[in-house]
N, C-alpha and C positions, 0 to 999 in steps of 0.2 A: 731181249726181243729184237728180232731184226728190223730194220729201218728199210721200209718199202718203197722200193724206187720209181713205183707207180704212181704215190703222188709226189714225185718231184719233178716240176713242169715244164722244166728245162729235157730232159730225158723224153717224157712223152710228146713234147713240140717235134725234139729229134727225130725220134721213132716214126711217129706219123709221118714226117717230112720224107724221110729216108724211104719208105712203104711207098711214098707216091711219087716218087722220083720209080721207083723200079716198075712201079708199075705202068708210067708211061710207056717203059722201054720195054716190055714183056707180052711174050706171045703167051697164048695158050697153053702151049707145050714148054715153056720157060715157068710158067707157073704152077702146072702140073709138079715139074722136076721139082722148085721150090717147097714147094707145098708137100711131097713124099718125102723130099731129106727132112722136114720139120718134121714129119709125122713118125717117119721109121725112127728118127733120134729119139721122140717122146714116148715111142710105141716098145723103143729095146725094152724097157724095165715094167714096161704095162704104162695103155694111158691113164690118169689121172682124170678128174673134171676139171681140171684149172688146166692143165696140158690142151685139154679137149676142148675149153673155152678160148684160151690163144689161137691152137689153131682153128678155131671158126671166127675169132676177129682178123686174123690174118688173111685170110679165105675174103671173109666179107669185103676188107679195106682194099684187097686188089680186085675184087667183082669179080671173085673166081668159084663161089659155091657149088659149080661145076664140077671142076676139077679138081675142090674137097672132096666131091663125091667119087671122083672117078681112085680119088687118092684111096679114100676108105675102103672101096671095093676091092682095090687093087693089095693091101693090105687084109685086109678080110677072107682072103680067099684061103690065104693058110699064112697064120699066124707064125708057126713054126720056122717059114722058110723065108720071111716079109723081108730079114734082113739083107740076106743075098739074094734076093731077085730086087728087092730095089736098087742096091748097088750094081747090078748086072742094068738094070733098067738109067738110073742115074750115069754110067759110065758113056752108053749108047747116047744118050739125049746130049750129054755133057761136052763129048769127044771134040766138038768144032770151038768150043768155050773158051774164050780165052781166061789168063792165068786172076786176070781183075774180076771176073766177072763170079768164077769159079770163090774165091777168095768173099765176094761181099755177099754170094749167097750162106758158106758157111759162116762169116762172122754178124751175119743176121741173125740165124739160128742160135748163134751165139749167145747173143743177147736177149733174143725169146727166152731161151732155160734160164738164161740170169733174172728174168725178170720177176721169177717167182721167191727172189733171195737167193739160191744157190745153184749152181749146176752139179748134177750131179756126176759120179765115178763112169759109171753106163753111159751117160749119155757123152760125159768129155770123150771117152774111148772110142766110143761109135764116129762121134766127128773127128777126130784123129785116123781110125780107121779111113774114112771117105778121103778125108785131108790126103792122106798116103795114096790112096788109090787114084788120086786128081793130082798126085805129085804135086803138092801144095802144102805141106805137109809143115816146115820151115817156115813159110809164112804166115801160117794159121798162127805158129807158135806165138810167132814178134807180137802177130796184131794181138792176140791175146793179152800176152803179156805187158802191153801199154794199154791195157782197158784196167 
């Protein structure tokens, strides 16, 4: 049986701290972006209820229910095509982003999919894929790899 990182309290002190630092520094439309690369990563293989539960305490912890909404929508419209129009949407919002910022939003996500015990093949590929397309792709790896 896997050993859940949810209750170890060091981890969720982390977490929560980390959630309200960014959200100090986050526009609307920062959150937005954040909130679609969690959802498009969760949504590649179908969401889940535990997927679906993160990201609405994610949502909640940055006062952004809003722009879950606007996320869900925006995804909802066609399932089919949610991946490359988010990345096409993600690029645009992204493009003035520097290389840190790019970086702490996917190795947030990061940690979201680890949270449930494991990440999976889809979703590592999907953030790899983003990583690549944010030319970040090398650093995703390291940070990765020292978690």
């Amino acid at each position: 049986m896997r050993k859940s990182i949810i209750n170890n309290p060091y981890i969720c002190i982390r977490q929560i701290f980390y959630m309200q630092q960014i959200d100090l520094l986050m526009t609307s439309e920062q959150k937005k972006a954040f909130l679609l690369l969690k959802a498009v990563i969760f949504q590649y293989h179908g969401l889940n209820e535990e997927e679906g539960r993160v990201l609405r305490e994610t949502a909640e912890s940055l006062g952004a229910l809003g722009e879950l909404d606007w996320v869900t929508e925006f995804i909802s419209t066609d399932l089919y095509t949610a991946f490359e129009r988010a990345k096409i949407c993600l690029n645009e919002q992204t493009a003035e982003w520097d290389v840190d910022t790019k970086l702490s939003y996917l190795a947030s996500v990061w940690e979201s999919t680890n949270k449930k015990g494991h990440v999976t093949e889809m979703e590592a590929t999907t953030m790899l894929k983003i990583a690549k397309e944010w030319k970040v792709q090398k650093e995703l790896m390291m940070i990765i790899r020292k978690r």
